[in-house]
C-alpha atoms as one frame of an Amber mdcrd trajectory, in Angstrom:
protein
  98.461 108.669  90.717  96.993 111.585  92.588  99.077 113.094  95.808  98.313
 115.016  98.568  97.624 118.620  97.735  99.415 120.013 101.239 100.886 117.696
 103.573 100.958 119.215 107.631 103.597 118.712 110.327 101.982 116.425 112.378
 101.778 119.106 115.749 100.274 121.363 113.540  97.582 118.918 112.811  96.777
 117.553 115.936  96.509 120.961 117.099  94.293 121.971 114.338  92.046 119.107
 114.247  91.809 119.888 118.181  90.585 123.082 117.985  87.748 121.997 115.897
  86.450 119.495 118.247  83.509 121.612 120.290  83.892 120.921 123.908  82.404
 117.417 124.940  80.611 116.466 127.843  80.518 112.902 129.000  77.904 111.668
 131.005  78.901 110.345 134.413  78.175 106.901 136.332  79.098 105.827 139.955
  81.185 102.333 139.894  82.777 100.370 142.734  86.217 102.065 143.682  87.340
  97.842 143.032  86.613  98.431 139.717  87.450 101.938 138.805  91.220 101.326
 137.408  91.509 103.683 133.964  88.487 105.536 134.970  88.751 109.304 135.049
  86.884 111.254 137.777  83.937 113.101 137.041  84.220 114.811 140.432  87.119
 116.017 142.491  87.673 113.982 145.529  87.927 115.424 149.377  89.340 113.997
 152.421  86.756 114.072 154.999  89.218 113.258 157.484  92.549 113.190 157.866
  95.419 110.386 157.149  96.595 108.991 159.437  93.663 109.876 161.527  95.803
 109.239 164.491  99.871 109.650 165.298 101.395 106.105 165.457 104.980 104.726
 165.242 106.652 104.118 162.278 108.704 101.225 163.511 108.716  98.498 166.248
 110.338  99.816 169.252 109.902 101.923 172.681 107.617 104.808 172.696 109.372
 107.743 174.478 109.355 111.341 175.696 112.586 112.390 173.413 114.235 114.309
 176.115 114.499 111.269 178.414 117.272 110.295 175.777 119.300 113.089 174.983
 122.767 112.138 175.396 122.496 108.710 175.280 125.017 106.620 173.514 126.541
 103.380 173.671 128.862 103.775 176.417 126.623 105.864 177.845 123.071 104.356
 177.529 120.046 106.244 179.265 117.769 104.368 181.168 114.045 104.173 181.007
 111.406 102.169 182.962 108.967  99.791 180.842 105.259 100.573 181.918 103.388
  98.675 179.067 102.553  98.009 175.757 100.442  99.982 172.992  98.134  97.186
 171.596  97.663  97.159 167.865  94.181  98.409 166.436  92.944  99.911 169.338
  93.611 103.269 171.136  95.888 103.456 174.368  95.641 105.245 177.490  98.857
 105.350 178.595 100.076 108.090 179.518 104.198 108.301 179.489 105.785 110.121
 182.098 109.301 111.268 182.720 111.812 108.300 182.496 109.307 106.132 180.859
 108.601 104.283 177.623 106.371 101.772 176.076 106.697  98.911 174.035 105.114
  99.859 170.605 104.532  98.344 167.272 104.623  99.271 163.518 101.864 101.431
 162.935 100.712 100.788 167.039  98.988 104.710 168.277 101.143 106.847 170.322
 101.062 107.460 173.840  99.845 110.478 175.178 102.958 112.726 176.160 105.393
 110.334 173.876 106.608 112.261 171.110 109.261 109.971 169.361 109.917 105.861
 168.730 113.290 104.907 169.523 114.148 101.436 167.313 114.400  98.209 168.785
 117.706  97.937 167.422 118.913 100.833 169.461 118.042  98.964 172.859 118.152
  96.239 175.417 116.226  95.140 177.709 118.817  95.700 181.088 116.649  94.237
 183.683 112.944  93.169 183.946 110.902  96.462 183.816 113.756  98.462 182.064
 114.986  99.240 178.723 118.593 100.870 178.176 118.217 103.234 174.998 122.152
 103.805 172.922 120.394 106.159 170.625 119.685 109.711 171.220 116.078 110.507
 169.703 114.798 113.351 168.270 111.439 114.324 168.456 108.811 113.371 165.752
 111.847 110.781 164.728 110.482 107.334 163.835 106.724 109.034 163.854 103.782
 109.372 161.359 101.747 112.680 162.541  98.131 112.663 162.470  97.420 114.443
 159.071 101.270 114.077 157.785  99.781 112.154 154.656  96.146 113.816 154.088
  94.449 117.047 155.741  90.997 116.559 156.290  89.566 118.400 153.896  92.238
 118.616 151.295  91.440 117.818 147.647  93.031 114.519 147.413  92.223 113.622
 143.771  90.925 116.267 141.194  88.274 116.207 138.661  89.304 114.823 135.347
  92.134 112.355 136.483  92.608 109.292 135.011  92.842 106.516 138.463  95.646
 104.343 138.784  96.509 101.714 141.256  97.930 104.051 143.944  94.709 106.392
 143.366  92.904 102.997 143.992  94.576 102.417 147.254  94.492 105.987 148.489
  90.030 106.008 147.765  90.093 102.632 150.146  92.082 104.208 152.896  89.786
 107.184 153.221  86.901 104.409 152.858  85.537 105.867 149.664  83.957 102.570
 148.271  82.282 104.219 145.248  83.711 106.778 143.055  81.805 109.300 140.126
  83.259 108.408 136.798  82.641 109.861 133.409  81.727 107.350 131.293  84.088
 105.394 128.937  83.888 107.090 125.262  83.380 104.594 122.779  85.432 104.544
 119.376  84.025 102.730 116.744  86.496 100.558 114.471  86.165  99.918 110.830
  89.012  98.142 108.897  88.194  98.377 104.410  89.466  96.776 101.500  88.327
  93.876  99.310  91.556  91.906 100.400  91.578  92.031 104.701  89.537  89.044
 105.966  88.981  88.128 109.958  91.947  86.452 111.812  90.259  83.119 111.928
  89.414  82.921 108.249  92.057  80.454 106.129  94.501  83.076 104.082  94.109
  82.757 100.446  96.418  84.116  97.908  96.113  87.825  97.322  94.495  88.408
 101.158  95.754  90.029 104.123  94.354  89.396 107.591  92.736  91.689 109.576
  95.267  93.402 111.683  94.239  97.119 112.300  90.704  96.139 114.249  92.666
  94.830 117.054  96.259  96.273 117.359  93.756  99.581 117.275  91.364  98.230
 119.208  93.812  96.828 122.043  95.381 100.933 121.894  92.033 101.746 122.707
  91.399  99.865 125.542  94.799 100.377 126.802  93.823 104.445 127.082  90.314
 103.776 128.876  88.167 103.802 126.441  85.476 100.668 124.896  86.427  99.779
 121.095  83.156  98.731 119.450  84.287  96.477 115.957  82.179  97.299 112.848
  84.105  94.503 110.996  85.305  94.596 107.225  83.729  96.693 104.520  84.547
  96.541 101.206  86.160  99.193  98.805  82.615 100.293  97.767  81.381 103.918
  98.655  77.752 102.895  99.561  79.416  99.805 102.220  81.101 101.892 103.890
  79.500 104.763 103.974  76.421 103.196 106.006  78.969 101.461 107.933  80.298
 104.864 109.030  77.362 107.151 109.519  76.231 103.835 111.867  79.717 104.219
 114.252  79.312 107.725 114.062  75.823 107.876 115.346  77.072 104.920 118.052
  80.081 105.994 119.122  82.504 109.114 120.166  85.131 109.275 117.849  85.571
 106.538 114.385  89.229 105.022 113.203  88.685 103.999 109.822  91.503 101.915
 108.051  91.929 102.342 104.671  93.575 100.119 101.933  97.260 101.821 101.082
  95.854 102.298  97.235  95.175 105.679  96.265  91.671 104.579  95.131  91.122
 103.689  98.793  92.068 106.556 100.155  89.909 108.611  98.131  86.827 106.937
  98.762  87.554 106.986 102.680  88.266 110.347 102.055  85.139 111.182 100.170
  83.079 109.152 103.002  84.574 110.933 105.701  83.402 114.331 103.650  80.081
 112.876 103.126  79.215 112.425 107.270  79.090 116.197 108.495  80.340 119.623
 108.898  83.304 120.653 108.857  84.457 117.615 107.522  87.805 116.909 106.620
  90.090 119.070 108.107  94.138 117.689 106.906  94.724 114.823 104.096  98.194
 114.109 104.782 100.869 114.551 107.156 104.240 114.994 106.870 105.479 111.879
 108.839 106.412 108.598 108.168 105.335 106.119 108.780 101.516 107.655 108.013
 101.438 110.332 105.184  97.872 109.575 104.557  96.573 109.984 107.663  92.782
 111.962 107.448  91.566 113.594 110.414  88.277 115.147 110.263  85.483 116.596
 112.866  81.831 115.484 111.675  79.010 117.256 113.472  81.173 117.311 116.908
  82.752 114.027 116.443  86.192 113.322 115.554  87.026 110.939 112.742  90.194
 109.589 111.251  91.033 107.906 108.364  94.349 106.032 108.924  97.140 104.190
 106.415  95.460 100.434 105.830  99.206  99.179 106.946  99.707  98.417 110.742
 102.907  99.874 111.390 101.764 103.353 109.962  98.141 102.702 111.343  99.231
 101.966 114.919 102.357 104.375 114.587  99.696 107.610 114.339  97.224 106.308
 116.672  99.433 106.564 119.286 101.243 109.857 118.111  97.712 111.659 117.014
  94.772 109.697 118.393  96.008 109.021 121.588  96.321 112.693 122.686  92.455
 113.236 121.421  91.104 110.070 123.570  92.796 111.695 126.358  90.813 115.274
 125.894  87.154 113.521 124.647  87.450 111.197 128.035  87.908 114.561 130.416
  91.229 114.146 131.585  92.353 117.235 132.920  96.273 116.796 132.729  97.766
 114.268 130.610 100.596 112.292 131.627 103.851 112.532 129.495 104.486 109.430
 127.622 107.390 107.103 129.154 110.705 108.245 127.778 114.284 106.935 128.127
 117.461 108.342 126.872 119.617 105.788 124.662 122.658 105.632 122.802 121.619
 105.276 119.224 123.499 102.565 117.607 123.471 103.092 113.747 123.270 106.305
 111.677 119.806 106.534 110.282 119.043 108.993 107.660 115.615 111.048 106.936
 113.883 113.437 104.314 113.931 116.904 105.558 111.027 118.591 105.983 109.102
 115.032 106.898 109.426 113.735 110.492 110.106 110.534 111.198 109.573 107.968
 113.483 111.940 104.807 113.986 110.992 101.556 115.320 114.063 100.650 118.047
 114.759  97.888 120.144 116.557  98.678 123.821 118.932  96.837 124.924 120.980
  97.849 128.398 124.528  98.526 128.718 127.477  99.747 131.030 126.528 103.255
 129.995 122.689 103.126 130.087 120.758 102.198 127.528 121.357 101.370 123.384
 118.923 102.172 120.992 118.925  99.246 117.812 117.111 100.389 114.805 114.345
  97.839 113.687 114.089  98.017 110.518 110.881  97.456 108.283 107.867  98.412
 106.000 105.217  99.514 107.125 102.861  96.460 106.091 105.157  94.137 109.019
 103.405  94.746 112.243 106.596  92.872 113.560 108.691  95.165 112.869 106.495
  97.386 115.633 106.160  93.972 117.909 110.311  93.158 117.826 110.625  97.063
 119.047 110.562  98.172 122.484 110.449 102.202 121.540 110.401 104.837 118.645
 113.116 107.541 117.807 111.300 110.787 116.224 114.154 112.370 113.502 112.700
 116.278 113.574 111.267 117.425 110.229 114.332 119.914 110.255 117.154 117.201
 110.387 118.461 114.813 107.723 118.968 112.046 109.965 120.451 111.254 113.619
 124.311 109.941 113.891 125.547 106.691 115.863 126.531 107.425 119.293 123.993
 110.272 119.366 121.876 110.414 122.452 118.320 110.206 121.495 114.974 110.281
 123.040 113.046 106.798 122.801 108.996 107.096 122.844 108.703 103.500 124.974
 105.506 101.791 123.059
């Protein structure tokens, strides 16, 4: 059966299939700021004014000049006459003076010459027309300055950063409606083999649904970008080569999922050869699961050839395609990937010189988190849907102990 000539670590990979990707420019479109979740800025974004645009209280209570309560306490209360009320969602023009305070609301615009909120909690109302204070207030205390959350003209959001729901919510409250986008790459999907048929189809002995198309395709979706399905090809060269130099010409990047056969791997791999320059760049990786991993740059565009079985294919999407989607799409600064520390609850063993990555499930405890070991081949896409996280064993060690503290990759 033939092997792999030279298997990579899988950082050395990524990082050499990286630098052969030229740099890539995605065009740009302007969407509704309503619909712009995942999208990733074409354009950095500047307040043109600043938040809040005005300085308002941060709690219901009495607006007041903060000297008039300096030394007041409970058994010695300070006493301040009542001379209105700030309305909500307009401006006011009262003006406090010495001994005076107004009855303000959450978020209700501060009096000229007030310069501190004392709670509601803190006071009484002694007499009609007067409020006794028990709290000594400092100034700014209980206040939002004009500006404390935004400067105008501060870069608020940056070019190249993927927009989540607070970057939603901070657009709407500087009234930006519409934001420039780059456009959402496209990654064309291509599952192979003469035994996968489509979900719907009625199983027959010897066939395997298709799983790959979607768990990939959902991965996809899930990092921004727009999977376009090529469906099933079989294990012939002249299938799926058309198949591919179609996705390639369509899309940004191509995942093509290969039966676990050697045979299959060498006609992806010859495919894959066949679309461009350089071509392939690594043919195996020194990981399980996903030793046959191909990853390849065509004329500019990245293509992989991944395991045909889930767990492996899904396993290295996430570990090696994941990072590229990021750079094709423009992000600037990738996030880390969500990580929790766990008590690992069995020994596991490894083959040094190979990392590996371990399916867990989490379960919480008096001291934190426990890390279960769910264990499986890489053909049961349950084992990867009964796990919460994976454990990467460095290439270096043999294996991680029970009761170690370990690092779980949250999937």
């Amino acid at each position: 059966m033939p092997e792999f000539l030279e298997l990579v670590p899988p950082d050395d990979a990524l990082q050499h299939w990286m630098a052969h990707l030229p740099a890539y420019i995605l065009e740009t479109e302007v969407v509704d700021t309503s619909l712009a979740l995942g999208r990733v800025t074409a354009e950095a974004v500047i307040a043109s004014y600043p938040l809040p645009s005005f300085t308002r209280s941060a709690m219901d209570g009495y607006a007041v000049r903060a000297a008039d309560t300096f030394g007041a306490s409970d058994s010695l209360p300070a006493y301040l006459r009542l001379v209105g009320e700030v309305p909500m969602g307009a401006t006011t023009d009262l003006a406090l003076q010495a001994g005076e305070c107004a009855l303000i609301h959450t978020g209700g615009m501060l009096p000229n010459q007030a310069d501190a909120v004392v709670m509601v909690e803190h006071t009484q109302s002694a007499r009609l027309g007067e409020v006794e204070i028990f709290h000594a207030t400092a100034v700014g205390e209980n206040v939002i300055q004009k500006g404390e959350d935004v400067t105008q003209g501060e870069q608020v959001i940056g070019q190249g950063m993927r927009l989540r729901p607070q970057e939603i919510g901070g657009l709407m409250a500087l009234g930006i409606t519409q934001v420039r986008v780059f456009r959402r790459l496209r990654v064309g999907l291509i599952s192979s083999g003469d035994e996968v048929i489509p979900p719907a189809q009625e199983l027959l002995p010897g066939q395997v649904r298709d799983v790959n198309s979607y768990s990939l395709g959902a991965l996809v979706e899930q990092k921004g970008a727009f999977p376009v399905q090529y469906g099933i090809v079989p294990d012939q060269a002249e299938a799926l080569r058309a198949t591919a130099k179609q996705a390639l010409a369509e899309c940004d990047l191509v995942l093509i999922t290969a039966g676990s056969s050697a045979s299959a791997r060498d006609l992806t791999s010859q495919v894959i050869g066949e679309l461009g320059k350089p071509g392939v760049l690594v043919h195996g990786v020194s990981v399980r699961p996903g030793k046959p991993t191909i990853l390849a740059v065509c004329d500019g565009k990245a293509v992989v050839g991944l395991p045909g079985n889930p767990v492996s294919a899904l396993v290295i999407a996430i570990l090696l395609v994941a990072p590229v989607l990021q750079k094709l799409a423009g992000i600037s600064a990738s996030s880390p990937p969500g990580m929790v520390m766990a008590q690992l609850s069995l020994n596991l063993s490894s083959q040094a010189g190979r990392e590996d990555w371990v399916a867990v499930r989490l379960s919480r405890t008096a001291a934190g988190y426990q890390a279960d070991p769910v264990f499986g081949k890489s053909n049961l896409i349950f084992t990867l849907v009964r796990a919460d996280g994976l454990v990467r064993i460095p290439a270096a060690a043999t294996g991680l102990s029970a009761g170690e503290m370990v690092e779980v990759r949250l999937i």
